[in-house]
N, C-alpha and C positions, 0 to 999 in steps of 0.2 A: 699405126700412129703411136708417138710414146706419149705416154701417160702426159696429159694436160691439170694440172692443181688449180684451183680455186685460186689460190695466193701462195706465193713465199717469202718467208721473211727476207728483209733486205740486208741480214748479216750473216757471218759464218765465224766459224772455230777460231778461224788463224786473224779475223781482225779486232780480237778480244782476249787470243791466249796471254798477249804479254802483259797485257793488264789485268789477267784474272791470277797470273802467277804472283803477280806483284800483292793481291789481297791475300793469297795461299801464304806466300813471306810474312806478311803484315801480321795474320791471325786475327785481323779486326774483318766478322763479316756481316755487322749489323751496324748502323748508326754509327760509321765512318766518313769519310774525305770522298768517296766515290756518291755517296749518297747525299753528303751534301750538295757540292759541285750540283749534280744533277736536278739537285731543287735549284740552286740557284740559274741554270742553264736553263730549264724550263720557263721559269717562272720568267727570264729576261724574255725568251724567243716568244709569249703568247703577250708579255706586257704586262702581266703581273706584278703587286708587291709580293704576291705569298704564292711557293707550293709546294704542297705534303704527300709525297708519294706514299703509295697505299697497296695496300695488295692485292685489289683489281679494282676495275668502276664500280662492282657492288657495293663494295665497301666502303666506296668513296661514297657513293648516294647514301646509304644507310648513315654513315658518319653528319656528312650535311645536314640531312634531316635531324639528327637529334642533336646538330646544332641549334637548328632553329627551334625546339620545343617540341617537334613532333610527338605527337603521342598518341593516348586513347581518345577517342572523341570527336579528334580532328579528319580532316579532310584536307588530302592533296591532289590536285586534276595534275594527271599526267598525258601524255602522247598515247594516243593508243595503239601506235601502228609501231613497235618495240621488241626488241628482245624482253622478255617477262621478268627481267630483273628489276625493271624503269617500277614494275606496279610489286615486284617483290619487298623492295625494302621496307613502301609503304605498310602491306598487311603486314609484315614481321614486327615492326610500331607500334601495332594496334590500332592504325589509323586508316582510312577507309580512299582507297585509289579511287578520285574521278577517272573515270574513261572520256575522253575528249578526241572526240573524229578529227581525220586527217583533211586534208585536201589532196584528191586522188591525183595532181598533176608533181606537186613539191614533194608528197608524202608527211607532211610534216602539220605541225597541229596547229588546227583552224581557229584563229580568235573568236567567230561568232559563237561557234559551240561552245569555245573557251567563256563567253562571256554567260548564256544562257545557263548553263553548269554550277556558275561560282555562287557558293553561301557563305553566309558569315561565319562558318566552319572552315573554310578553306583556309589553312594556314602556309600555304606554300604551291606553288606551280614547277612541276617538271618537265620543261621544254628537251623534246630530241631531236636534237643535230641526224634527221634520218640518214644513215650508209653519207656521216660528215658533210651532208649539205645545212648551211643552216637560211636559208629562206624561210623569213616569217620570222627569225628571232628578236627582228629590233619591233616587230608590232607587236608580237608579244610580251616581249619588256616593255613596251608605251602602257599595256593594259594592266599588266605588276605595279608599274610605278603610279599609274593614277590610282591604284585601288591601295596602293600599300602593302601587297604579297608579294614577301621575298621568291623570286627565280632563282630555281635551279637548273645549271641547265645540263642536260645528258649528252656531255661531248662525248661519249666511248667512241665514237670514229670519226671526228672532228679538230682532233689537233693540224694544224697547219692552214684550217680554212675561217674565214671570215665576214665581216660584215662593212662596207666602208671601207674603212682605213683600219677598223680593229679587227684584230684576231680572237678567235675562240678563245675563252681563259681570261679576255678583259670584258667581257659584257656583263654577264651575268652576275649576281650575288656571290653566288661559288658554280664552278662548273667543274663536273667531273671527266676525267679522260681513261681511257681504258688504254693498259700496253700488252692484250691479249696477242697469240700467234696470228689472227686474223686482221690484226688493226699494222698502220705503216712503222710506227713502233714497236717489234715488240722484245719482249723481256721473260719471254717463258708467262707468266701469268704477270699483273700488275696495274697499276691506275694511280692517278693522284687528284689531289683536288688545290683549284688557283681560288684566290682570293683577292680582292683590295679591302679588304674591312678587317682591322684593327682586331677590333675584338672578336672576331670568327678568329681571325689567326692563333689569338693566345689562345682561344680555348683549343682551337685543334691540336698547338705545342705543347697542352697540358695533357691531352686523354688521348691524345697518339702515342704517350710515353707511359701508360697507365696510368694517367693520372698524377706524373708529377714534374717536377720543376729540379734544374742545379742548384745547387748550392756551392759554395763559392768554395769548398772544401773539395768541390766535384761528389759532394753524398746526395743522392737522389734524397729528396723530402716530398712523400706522396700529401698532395694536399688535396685530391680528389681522387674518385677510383677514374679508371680508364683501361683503354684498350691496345694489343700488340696490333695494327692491322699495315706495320712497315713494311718497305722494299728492302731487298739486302742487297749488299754488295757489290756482287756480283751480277744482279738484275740492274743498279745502276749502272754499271761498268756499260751491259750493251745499250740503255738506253741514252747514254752520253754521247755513242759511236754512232747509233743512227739518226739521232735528233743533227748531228754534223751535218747529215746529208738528206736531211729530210725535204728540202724544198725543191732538190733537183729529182727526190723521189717524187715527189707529185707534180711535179711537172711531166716526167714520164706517164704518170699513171693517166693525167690529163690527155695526152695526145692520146694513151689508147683508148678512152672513153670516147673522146674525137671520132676516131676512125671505127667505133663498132657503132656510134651515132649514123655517120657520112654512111655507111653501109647498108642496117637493119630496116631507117628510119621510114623511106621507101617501102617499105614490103610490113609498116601497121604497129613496129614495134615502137612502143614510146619511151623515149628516155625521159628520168625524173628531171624536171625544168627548176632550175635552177635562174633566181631573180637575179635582174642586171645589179643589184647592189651586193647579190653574196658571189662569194669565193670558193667552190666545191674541190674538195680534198682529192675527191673521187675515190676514198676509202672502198667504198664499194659500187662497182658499176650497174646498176638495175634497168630495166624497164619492165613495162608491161605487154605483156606478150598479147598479141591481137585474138581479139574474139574469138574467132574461127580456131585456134588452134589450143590442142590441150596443154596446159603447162607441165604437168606431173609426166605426162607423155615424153614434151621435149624435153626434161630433164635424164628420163630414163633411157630414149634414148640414145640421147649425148654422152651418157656414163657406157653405154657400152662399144661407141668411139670412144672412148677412154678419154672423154672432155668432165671433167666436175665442174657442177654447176649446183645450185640450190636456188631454194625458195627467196624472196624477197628478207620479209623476217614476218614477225607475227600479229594475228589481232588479239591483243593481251584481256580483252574482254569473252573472247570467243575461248579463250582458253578454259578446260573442263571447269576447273576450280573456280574461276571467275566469274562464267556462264551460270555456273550454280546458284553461287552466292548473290551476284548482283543482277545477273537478268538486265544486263545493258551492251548488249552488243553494235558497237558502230559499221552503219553499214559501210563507206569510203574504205577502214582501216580491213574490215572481213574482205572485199572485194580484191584489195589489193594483195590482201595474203594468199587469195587464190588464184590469182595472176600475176604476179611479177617474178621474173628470174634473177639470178643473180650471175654474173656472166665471170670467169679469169680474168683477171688483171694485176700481173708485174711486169718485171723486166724481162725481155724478149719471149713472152706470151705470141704464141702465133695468131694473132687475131683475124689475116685474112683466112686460114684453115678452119678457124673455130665459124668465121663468120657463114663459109662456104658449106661446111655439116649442115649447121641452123636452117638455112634457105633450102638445102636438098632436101632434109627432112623435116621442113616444114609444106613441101610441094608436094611428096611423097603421100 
């Protein structure tokens, strides 16, 4: 069987070269016309006023945060069931990561926990959009806006999905996006952060540029310090190209969540449930793999049918470092790290081959 991938990007060489020749011409390969465009294209398609591409979600999260004041002393509850970037940015702050348990059906973070957690240290909440579902974000925001703690929220695989009528990028206070190889956009590495709040805006247009401002002469005048954490050129160029066709992307990626649903669901596996109000991107397709069977098992496997698959993602408290230090591991988000898979899903992905391995050697 030939080699099955995790994902593929949804671009290539030739539907980029004539516009990457075009910036080679140019000589402009930083804070040019491709980089604008591309803030302005994003920020229309999620419903934003503002967005700041950045040089991944980290970056984006970390920038957020010391929007809001983050610092020493403070406290932010994040998702605990994350890539370890979600609680990285916090300890790199100085500021101290709640861990807040999941709900083992959404995967996504439980407002009672959220509520029982929060002190008058808590200077900010970081909601994750889990593998771009975001169920549970609008009661999460009900629980920010009556207490007064700005949301942030961790869309890294969340662009294109929703709540209602809005899209990721208008809820939240600032929401970060990731345009890693593994997300439906990607850009080689990259992320940006949307806004509708005025003054986040200006200050991210001051200390995304190190800290300064035009001047009407075009002479930068640094009136703060600040940070390089842009997108270049070039990285805009393909994220212009596929964001064109991002919706007819995830409507594919949705039918084949669909049909590895219709197939698995029978025989124990659970797909993450996604509420009648939200929109799933289907960034990444998960379930949890039924009792009886070992996961770490079907993953290895699957890899030598040459199908790649991985773990769910992680329990960022269970993590060495975290385990250490805080001594608060959620059971929901550990349980899930030890049983959910993550399954292939692009464009023509053999999903009945992939589904037919799974069942054999799961019977096996």
């Amino acid at each position: 069987m030939e080699e099955v991938r995790l994902i593929k990007p949804y671009i290539d060489f030739e539907a980029v070269a004539k516009d990457f020749q075009q910036v080679f011409d140019s000589g402009v390969f930083t804070r040019g016309p491709n980089v604008s465009a591309f803030s302005a294209e994003l920020a229309s398609y999620v419903g934003a006023k503002y967005a700041f591409p950045t040089t991944s979600a980290t970056t984006a999260l970390w920038v957020s945060l010391k929007a809001l004041g983050v610092g020493k002393g403070d406290e932010v509850a994040v998702s605990d069931f994350s890539f370890p970037a979600t609680a990285n940015v916090v300890e790199d702050l100085g500021a101290k990561p709640l861990f807040v348990d999941v709900d083992p059906l959404s995967f996504n973070m439980c407002g009672t926990d959220l509520l029982e957690k929060i002190t008058p240290k808590t200077k900010a909440v970081i909601f994750v959009d889990s593998f771009g579902n975001p169920t549970n974000l609008d009661g999460i925001k009900n629980i920010c806006d009556e207490l007064s703690i700005p949301l942030i929220e961790d869309a890294a695989c969340a662009l294109g999905s929703g709540v209602e009528n809005l899209r990721c990028g208008n809820i939240s206070k600032m929401t970060c996006f990731s345009f890693h190889p593994r997300k439906l956009i990607c850009t080689g590495e990259g992320g940006a952060i949307t806004t509708n709040d005025d003054d986040l805006a200006k200050w991210l247009e001051i200390k995304l540029l190190h800290g300064a401002s035009k001047s009407q002469e075009g002479i930068l005048e640094f009136s703060d310090y600040g940070f390089n954490f842009r997108l270049s050129e070039l990285q805009a160029v393909m994220g212009r190209k596929q964001l064109m066709s991002l919706d007819e992307i995830i409507k594919g990626r949705n039918e084949t969540r669909d049909f590895y649903e219709k197939i698995l669901s029978p025989y124990g596996f659970q797909a993450q449930v996604v509420s009648p109000s939200a929109f799933h991107n289907s960034q990444s397709v998960v379930f949890t793999v039924p009792g009886h069977i070992d996961r770490d098992d079907l993953i290895a496997k699957l890899k030598m049918q040459s199908i790649e698959t991985t773990i769910g993602t992680y329990c960022q408290s269970n993590l060495p470092y975290f385990r250490n230090k805080y001594c608060a591991i959620q059971p929901n988000s550990k349980r899930l790290q030890e049983t959910t898979i993550t399954l292939p899903c692009y464009e023509s992905v053999p999903t009945e081959k992939i589904c037919q391995e799974i069942l054999s050697l799961t019977r096996s």
